[in-house]
N, C-alpha and C positions, 0 to 999 in steps of 0.2 A: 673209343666209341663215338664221340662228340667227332673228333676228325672226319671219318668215315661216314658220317652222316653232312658235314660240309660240303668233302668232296662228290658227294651224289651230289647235294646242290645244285654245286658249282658244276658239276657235267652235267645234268640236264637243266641248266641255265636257258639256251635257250629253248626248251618247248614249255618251259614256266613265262618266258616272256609273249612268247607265241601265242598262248593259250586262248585267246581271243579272237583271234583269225582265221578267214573262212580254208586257210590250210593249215589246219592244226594239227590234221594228224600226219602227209607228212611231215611236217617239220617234225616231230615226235620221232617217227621214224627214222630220218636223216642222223636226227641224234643219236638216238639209240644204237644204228648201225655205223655209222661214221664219224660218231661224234668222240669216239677212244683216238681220232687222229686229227692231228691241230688242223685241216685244211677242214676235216668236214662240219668238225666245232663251230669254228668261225662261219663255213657256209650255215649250216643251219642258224647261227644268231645274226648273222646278217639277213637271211630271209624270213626270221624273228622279228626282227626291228626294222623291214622296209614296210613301205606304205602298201595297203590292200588297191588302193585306185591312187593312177595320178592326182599330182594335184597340178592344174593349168593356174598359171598366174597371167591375168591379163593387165597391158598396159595401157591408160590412158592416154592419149594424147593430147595435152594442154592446146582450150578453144583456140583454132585459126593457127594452132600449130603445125610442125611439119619434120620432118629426118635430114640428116644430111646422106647423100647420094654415097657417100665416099665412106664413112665412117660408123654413121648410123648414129651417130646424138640427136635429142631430142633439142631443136631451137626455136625461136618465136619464128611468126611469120615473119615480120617485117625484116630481118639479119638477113644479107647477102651474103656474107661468109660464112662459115663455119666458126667456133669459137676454138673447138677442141683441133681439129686439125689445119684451116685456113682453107680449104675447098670451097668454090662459089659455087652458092648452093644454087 
């Protein structure tokens, strides 16, 4: 009995993790219908466990700094070359 009460669990795992997100039911559903086969399991807890919105990460760029042309490292202004690749910048 104890078993069979895990393994429900453990199959609707993910719309338990889901359960907070503004698509909760289907992921619910996803489970339910395709969650008896390993691909639809994992899609459903992969769309359980991704983010609702992006998240953008912004980079500063250190005062009077600047990129290299060729590589894209971030270096002071005053460097002529490149540190990471040797491109003049």
């Amino acid at each position: 009995m104890i078993t069979l009460l895990l393994l429900t669990l453990l199959y609707f795992l993910p719309s338990i993790v889901g359960k907070d997100k503004k698509d909760a039911g289907a992921i619910f559903l996803v489970n339910l219908l395709l969650g008896w086969t390993v691909v639809g399991w994992v899609a459903a807890m992969v769309w359980a466990c991704a983010a609702d919105h992006p998240v953008y990460v912004r980079y500063l760029v250190p005062a009077g700094g600047r990129f290299c042309s060729h590589c894209g490292t971030p270096a002071a202004a005053v460097v002529h070359y490149c540190a990471s690749c040797g491109t003049r910048m």
